[in-house]
Backbone as CSV, one residue per row, in Angstrom:
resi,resn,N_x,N_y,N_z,CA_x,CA_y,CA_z,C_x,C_y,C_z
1,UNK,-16.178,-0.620,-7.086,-15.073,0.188,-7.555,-13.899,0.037,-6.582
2,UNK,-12.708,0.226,-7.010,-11.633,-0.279,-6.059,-10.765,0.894,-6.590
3,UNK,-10.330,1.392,-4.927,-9.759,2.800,-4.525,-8.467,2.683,-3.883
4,UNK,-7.584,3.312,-3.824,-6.625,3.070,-3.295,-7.104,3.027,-1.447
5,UNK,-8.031,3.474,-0.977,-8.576,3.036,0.215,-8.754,1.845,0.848
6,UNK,-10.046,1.414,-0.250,-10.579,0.155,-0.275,-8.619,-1.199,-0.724
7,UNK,-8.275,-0.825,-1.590,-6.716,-1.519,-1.273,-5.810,-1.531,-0.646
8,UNK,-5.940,-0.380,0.538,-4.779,-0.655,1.525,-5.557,-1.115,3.027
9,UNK,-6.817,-1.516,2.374,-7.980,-2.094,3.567,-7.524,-3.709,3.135
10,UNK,-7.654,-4.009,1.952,-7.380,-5.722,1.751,-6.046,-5.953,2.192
11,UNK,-4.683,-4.986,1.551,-3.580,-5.280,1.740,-3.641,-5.460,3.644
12,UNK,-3.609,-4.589,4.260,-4.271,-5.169,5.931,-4.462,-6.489,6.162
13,UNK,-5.656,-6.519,5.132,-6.010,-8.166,5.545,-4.825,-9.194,5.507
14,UNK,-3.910,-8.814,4.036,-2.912,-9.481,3.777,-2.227,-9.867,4.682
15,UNK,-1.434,-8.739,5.151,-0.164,-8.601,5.971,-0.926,-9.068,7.387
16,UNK,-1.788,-9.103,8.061,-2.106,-9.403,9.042,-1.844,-8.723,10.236
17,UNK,-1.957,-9.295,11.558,-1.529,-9.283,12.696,-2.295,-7.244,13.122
18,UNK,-1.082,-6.787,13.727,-1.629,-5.349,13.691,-1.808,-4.549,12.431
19,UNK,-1.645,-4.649,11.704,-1.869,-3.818,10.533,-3.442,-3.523,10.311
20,UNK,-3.214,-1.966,10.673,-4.568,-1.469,10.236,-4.321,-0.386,8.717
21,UNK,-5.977,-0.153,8.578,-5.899,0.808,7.234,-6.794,1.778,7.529
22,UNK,-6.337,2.767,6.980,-7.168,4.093,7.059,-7.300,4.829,5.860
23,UNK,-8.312,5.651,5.416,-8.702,6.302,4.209,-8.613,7.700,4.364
24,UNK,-8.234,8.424,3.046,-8.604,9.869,2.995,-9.365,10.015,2.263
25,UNK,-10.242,11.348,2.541,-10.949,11.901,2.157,-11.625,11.525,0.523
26,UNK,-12.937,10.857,0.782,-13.554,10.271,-0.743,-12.656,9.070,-1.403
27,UNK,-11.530,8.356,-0.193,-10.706,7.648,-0.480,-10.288,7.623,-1.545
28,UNK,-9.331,8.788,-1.794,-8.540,9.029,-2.372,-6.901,8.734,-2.418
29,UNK,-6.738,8.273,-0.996,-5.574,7.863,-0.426,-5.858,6.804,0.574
30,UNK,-5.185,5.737,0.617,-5.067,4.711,1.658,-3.579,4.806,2.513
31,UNK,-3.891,4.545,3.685,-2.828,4.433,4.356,-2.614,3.052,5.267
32,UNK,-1.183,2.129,5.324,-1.409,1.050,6.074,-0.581,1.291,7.808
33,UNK,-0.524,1.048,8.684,-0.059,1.078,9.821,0.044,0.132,10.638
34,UNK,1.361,-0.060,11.356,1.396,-1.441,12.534,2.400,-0.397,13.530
35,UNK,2.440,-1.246,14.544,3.504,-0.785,15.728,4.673,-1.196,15.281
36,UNK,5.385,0.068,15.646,6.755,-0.127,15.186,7.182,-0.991,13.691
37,UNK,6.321,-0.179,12.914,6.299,-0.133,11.620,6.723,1.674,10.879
38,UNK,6.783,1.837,9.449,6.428,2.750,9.381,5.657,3.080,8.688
39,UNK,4.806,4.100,8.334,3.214,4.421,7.875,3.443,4.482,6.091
40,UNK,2.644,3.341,5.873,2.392,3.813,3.922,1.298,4.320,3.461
41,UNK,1.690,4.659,2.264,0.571,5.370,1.407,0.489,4.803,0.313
42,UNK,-1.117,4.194,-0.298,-1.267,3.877,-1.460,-1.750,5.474,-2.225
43,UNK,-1.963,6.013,-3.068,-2.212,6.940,-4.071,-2.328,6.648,-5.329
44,UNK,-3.332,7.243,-5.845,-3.355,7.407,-7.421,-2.248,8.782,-8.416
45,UNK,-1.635,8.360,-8.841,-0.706,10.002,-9.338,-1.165,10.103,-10.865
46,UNK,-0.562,11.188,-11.195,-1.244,11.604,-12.386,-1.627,10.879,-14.064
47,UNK,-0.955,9.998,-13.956,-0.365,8.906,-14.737,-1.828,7.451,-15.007
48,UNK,-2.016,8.038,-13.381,-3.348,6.957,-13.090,-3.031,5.687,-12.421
49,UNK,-1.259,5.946,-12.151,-0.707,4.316,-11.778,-1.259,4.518,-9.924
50,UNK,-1.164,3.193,-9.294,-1.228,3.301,-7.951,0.264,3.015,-7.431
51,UNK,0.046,3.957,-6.751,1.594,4.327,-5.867,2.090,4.134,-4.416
52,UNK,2.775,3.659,-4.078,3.126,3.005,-2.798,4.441,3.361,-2.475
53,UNK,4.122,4.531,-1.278,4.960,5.523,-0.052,5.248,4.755,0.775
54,UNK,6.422,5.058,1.565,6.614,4.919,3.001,7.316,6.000,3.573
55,UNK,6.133,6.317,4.586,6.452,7.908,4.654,8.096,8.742,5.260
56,UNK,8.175,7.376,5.849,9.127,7.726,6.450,10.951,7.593,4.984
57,UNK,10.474,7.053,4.273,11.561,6.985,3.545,12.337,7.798,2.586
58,UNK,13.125,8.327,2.968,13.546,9.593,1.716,13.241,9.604,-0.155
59,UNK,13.574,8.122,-0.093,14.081,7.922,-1.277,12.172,7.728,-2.184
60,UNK,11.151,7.805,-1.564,10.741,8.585,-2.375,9.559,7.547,-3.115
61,UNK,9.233,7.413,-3.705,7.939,5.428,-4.188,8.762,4.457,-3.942
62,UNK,7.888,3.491,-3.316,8.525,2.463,-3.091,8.430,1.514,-4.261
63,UNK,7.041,1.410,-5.327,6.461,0.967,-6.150,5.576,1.585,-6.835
64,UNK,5.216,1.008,-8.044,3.791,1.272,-8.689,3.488,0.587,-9.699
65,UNK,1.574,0.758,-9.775,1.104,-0.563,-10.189,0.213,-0.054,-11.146
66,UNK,0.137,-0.427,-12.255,-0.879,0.026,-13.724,-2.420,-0.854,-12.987
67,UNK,-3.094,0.203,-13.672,-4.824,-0.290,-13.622,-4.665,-1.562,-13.888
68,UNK,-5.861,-2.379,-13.620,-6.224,-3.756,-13.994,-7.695,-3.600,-13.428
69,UNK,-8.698,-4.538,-14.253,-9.752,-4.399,-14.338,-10.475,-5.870,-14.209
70,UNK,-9.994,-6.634,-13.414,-10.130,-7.868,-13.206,-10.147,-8.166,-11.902
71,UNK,-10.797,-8.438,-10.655,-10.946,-9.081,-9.294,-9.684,-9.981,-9.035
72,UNK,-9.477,-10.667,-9.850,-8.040,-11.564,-9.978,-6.326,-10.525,-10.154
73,UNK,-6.533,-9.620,-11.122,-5.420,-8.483,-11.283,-5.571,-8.049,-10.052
74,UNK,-6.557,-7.092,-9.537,-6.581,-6.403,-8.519,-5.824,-7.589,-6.985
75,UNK,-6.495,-8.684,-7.089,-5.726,-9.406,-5.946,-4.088,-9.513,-6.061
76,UNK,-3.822,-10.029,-7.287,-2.679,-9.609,-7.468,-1.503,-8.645,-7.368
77,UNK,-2.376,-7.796,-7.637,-1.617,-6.376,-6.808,-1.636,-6.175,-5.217
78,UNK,-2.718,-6.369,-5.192,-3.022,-6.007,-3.546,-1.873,-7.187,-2.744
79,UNK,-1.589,-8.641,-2.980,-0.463,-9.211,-2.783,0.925,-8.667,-3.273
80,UNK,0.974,-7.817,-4.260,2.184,-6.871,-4.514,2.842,-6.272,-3.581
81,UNK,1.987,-5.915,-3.232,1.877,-4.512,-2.032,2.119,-4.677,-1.021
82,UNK,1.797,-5.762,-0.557,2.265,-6.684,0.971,3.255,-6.965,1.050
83,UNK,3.779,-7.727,-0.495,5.410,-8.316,-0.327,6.186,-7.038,-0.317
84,UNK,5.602,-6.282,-1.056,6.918,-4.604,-1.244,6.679,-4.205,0.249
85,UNK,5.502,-4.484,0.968,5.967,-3.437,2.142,6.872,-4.198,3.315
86,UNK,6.338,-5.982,3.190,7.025,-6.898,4.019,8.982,-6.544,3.477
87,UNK,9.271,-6.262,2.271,10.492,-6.435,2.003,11.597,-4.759,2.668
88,UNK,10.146,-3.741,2.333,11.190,-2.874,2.990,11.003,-2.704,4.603
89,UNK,9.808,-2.790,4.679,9.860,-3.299,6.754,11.371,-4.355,7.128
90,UNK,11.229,-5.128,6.507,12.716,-6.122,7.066,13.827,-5.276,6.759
91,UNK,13.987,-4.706,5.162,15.243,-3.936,5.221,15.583,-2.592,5.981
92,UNK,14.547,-2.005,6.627,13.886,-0.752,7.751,15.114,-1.238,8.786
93,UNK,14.277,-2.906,9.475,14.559,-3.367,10.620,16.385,-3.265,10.175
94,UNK,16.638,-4.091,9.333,18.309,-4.152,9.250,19.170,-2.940,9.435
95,UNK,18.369,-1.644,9.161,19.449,-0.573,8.946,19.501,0.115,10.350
């Protein structure tokens, strides 16, 4: 079964280097982290879509991604998720 936990554990793998992942409770929430980064959140919201925070950002989802039920979809996303967080980490760094 694949949790927003267990996906911000692969996305990790993705992004590499320091990026770690951490789970909440019955992994219900994933969170990704690096140094001098800032901290995301994958989530499920009511809708059922998976949702992707950065906590630090006002403006609020960064993204979101409809179910898929395929090992191949799911990679796909989980590479989603890397590029959305690689794109606002660089635009972070610029501002």
């Amino acid at each position: 079964m694949t949790t927003p936990a267990s996906m911000a554990a692969r996305v990790a793998e993705i992004l590499g280097g320091d990026w770690k992942a951490d789970s909440g409770p019955w992994e219900t929430y994933g969170r990704l982290d690096a140094p001098d980064a800032d901290t995301y959140t994958l989530h499920v919201d009511d809708h059922g879509e998976l949702c992707l925070w950065a906590d630090l950002d006002p403006t609020g989802e960064l993204a979101s991604f409809r179910k898929v039920h395929t090992p191949e979809g799911i990679e796909v996303i989980a590479e989603a998720i890397a590029e959305a967080i690689r794109q606002h980490h660089t635009a972070a760094d610029q501002d």
